[in-house]
N, C-alpha and C positions, 0 to 999 in steps of 0.2 A: 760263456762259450761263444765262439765265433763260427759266423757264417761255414765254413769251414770245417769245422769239425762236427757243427750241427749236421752235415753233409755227410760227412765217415758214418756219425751215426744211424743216419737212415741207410746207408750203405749195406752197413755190418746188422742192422735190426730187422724185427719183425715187419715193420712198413714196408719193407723190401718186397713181401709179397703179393701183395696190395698191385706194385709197381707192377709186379712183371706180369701180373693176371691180366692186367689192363691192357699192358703194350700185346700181350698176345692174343686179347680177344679181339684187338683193332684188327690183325692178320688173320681171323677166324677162330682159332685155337684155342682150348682152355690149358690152363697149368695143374696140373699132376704133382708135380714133386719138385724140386729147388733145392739146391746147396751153395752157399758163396763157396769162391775158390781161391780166392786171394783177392786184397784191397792194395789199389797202387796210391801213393798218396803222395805224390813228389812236391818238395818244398820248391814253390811260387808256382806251383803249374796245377794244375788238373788231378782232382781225385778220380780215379776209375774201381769199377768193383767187375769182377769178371764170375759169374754163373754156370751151374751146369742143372737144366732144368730139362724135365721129360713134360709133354705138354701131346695134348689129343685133339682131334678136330674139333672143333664144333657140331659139326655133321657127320656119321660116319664116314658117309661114300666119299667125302674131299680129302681124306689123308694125303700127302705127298705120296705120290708116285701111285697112289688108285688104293693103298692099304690100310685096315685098319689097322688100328693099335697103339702105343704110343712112339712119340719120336723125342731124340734127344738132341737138344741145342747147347751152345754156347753162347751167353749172352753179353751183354756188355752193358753196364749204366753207367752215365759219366758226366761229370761238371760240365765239359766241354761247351763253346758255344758253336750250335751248330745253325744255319740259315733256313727259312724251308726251303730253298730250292737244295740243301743237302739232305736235309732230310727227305725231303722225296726220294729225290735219287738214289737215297739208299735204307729207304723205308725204316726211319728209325721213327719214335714217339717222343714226344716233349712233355715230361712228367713236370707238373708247379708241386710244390709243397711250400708250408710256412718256412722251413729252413730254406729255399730258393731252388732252383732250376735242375732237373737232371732229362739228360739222354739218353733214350733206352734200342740197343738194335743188334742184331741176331747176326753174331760172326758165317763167313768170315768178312762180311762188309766193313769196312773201317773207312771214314771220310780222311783220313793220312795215310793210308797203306793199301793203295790203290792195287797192288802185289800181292793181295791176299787173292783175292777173286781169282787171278790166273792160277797160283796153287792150288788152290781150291774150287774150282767151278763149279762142281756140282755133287750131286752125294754118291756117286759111283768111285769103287775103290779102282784103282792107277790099273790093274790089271785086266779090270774088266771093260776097260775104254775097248771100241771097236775102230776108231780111228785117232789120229795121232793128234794129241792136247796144245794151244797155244805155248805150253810151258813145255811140253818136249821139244818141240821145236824151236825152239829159244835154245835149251841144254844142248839140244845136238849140233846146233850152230858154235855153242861157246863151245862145247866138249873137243867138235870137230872129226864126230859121228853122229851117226844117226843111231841114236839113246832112245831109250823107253825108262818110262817110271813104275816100275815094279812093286814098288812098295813105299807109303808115305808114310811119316809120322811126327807128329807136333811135340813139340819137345818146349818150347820156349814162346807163350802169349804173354806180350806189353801192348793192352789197347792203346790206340795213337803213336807205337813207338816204334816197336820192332815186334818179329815172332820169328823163329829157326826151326827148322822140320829135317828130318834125318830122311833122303830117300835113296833107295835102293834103288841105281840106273841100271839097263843091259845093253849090251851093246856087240857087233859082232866077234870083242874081244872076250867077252865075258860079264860079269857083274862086279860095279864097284860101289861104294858108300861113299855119297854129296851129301854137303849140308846146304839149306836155301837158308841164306837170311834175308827178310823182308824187310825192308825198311825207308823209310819216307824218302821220296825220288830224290828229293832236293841234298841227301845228306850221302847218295852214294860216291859220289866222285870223290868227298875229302874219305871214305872210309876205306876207297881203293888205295889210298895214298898211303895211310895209317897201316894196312895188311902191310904194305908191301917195307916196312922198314924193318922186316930182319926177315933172316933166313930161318929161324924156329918158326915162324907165321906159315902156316898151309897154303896155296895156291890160290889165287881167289879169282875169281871174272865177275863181268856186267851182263846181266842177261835184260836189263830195261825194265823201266819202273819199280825200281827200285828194290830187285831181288837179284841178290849175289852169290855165284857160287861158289862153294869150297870145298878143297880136295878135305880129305877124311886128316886127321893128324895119327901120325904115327906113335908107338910106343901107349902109354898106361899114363892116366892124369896122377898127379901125386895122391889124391883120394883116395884113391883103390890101392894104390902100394900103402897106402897109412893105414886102411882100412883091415882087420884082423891080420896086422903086422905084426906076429911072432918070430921071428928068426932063428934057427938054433946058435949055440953059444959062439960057434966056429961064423958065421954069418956076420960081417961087419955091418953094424945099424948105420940107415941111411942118411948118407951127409950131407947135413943143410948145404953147405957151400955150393954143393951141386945145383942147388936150387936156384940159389943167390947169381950163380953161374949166368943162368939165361938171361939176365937183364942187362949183360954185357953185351949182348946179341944185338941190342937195339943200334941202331943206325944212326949216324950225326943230322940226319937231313928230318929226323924226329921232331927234331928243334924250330923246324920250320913250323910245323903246325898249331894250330890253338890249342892252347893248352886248357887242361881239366881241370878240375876247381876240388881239393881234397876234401874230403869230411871235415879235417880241422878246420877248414877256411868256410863252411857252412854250416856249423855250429846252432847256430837262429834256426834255421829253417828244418833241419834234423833233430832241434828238443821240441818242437812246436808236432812233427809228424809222432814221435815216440808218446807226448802226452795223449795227441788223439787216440793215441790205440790204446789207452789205460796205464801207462806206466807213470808214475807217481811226482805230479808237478817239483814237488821239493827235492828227490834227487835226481831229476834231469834239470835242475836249474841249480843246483850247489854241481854236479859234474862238470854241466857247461864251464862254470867260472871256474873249476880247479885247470879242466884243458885248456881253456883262455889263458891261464898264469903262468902256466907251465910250457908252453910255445916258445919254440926259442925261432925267431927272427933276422934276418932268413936262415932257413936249416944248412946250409951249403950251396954248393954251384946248381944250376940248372943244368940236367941231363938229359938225356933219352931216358923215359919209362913209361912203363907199360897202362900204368893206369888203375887197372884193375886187376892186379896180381897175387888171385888166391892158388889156393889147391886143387880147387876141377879146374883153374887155366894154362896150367902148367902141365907136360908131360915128359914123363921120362924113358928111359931105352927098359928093358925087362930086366936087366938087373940094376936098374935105379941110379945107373953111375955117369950117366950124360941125360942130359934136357934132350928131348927130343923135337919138343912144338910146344910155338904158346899162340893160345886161341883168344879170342874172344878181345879183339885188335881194336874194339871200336875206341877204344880211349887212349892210344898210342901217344905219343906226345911232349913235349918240353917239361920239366916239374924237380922233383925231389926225390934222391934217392929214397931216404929215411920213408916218404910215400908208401912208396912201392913195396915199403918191408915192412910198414907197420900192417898195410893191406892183408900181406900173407900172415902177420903173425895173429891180427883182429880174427882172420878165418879159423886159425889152428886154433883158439880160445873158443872156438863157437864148435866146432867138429865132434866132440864128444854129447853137447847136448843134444845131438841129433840120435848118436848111436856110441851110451857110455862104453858099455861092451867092446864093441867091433873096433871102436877108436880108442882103445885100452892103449895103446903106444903112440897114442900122442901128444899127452903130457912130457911125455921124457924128449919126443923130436919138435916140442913146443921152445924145450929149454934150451936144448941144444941149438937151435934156429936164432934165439934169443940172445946167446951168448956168440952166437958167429955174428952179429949185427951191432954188438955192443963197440967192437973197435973204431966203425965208421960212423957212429951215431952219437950224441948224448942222452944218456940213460932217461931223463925226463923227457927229454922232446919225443923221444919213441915211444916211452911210456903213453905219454899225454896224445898223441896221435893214432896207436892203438884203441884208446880208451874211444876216440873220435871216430873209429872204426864200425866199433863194437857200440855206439849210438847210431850209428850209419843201420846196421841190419836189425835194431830192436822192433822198427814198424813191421818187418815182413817177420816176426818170430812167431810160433808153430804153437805155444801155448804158454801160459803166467811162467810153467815154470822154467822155461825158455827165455824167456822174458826175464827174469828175476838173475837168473844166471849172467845172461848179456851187462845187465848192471851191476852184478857183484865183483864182475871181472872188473868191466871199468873201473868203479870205482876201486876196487884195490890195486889197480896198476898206480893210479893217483899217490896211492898211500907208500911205493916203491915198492911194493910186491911184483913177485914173480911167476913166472908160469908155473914152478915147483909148487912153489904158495896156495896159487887158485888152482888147479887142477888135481889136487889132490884128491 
């Protein structure tokens, strides 16, 4: 085992707790209670594991804010190398273990996302501020009123990368729904660039250091229309083409920018993450080599797409019959249609393990989806690029038998099966 995943495993193990008693006794505080929340494990970079621990003073009377009792963090341990003049600055702990080096520090500090601290300054909730937040006044500048934050909510943590919060602003029109995404200073200008190549992409502005805002998108993500989709008989089932629709949306000047690297094209570093988390060396390395074989080089012209084009990014009008918005822009860019359609169809093979019930109609708008793709694709290379997909999401999967699922699909796409096939 490599440096590396000896790492995931102290991560995801009991030594974890060891770690986080430590780093919080350094800050006075004993730990209470711990649960990992998710492990980030991105192939050549940085493992991260994100925590949600209740922890008590050491001394009664020093509680935060003069109370006792318990308090609850979010934490962050991570590969990262950090200096001590960062770690000072943001009071994190330098953990040694025989598998090597981890960093331990109490969101929302983040040594890359300098934009957390202004969303977050302190532990008072948005309402109960008595005077006006460095981050309202940033919103009311970009907005172009004078905005209050109403109500915050974290919806999306990637330590060192990004994080998106849903807040509720008021204003003396009334109350609308922004979204902040966080994200490293240096990466917003090209992501201003990326939003703005179609007109399905929502609104976005610069509010400085690297938090962006965005209007709400309209209509319903395709999740929830797929989501306990019964129709009566008379109810035309929802037409993929619809779907396929939006990627026509994207804009030629897409082309300009760097382009994104597909799952199929990171093969290596995506069976190397799925082994760490227990899935079984022999069939992520017999998959590897059937998706290697089956690539067809190059798939077609280079276009505008999207990137990352599932079913929470996609939305449609209320009765399902036009795209209304597509979010989640950071990956815009030059590539492969076939990409962009194996992305959504990798997702729709994954939608049912999450919830077989409620996504009861998704095997049939799997196949249908399937067969609208078939005329501009070669049935292998979509196949094999699904499959490249669906190894893509096995590290963040929810439990074995989640796990076992993401592989049985791939590999029977390999074998020319179909969504009828696996989804049954």
């Amino acid at each position: 085992m490599d440096t590396r995943n000896e790492l995931l495993t102290v991560l995801r193990g009991p030594q974890t707790e060891t770690l986080l008693r430590q780093s919080l006794r350094a800050s006075g505080m004993l730990l209470r209670t711990w649960e990992l929340e998710q492990v980030y494990a991105r192939p050549g970079a940085e493992v991260s594991a994100r925590y949600r621990v209740q922890c008590a003073p050491a001394e009664r009377g020093s509680a935060p804010g003069g109370l006792p009792g318990l308090t609850e963090l979010t934490m962050i341990a991570s590969t990262v190398e950090l200096s001590a003049e960062q770690r000072a600055g943001m009071g994190a702990v330098r953990a040694e273990s025989p598998q090597g080096t981890l960093h331990l520090w109490v969101h929302p500090v983040d040594p890359e996302l300098p934009g957390l601290l202004l969303v977050e300054p302190d532990g008072e909730k948005p309402a109960e501020r008595s005077a006006p937040t460095e981050l309202q006044v940033r919103l009311s500048r970009a907005l172009g009123e004078q905005s209050t934050v109403q109500e915050l909510q974290m919806l999306v943590l990637r330590p060192l990368r990004r994080a998106v919060y849903r807040a509720v602003v008021s204003s003396r029109r009334g109350q609308r729904v922004v979204y902040l995404k966080v994200v490293r200073p240096s990466r917003a200008a090209q992501l201003l660039q990326r939003h703005r190549c179609s007109g399905l992409i929502p609104a976005i502005a610069d509010a400085g250091d690297g938090i962006l805002i965005l209007d709400q998108a309209p209509g319903l993500p395709l999740t929830e229309h797929l989501h306990r989709a019964c129709p009566p008989a008379h109810v035309h089932p929802l037409n993929p083409r619809v779907a396929i629709s939006a990627l026509e949306t994207l804009r030629p000047e897409a082309l300009d920018l760097p382009a994104r690297v597909p799952p199929a094209h990171r093969l290596a570093g995506l069976g190397e993450s799925a082994i760490a988390v227990g899935a079984d060396r022999r069939r992520v390395q017999q998959l590897r080599a059937g998706i290697e074989a089956a690539l067809h080089q190059p798939p077609g012209p280079l276009v505008p797409t999207h990137g990352d084009f599932h079913p929470a990014n996609l939305f449609l009008d209320a009765a399902a019959e036009h795209p209304s918005a597509l979010i989640d822009a950071d990956t815009v860019g030059p590539g492969h249609r076939v990409d962009d359609l194996a992305t959504m169809l990798g997702h729709l093979f994954a939608l049912p393990s999450f919830d077989a019930e409620g996504y009861a109609g998704v095997p049939d708008f799997a196949g249908r989806f399937h067969a609208a793709c078939l005329p501009d694709t070669d049935p292998d290379d979509l196949h094999a690029r699904t499959a490249a997909v669906l190894l893509s999401l096995l590290p963040g999967s929810r439990s074995p038998a989640q796990q076992g699922h993401y592989l049985r699909c791939a590999e029977g796409l390999l074998r020319g099966l179909t969504p009828g096939d696996l989804l049954r």
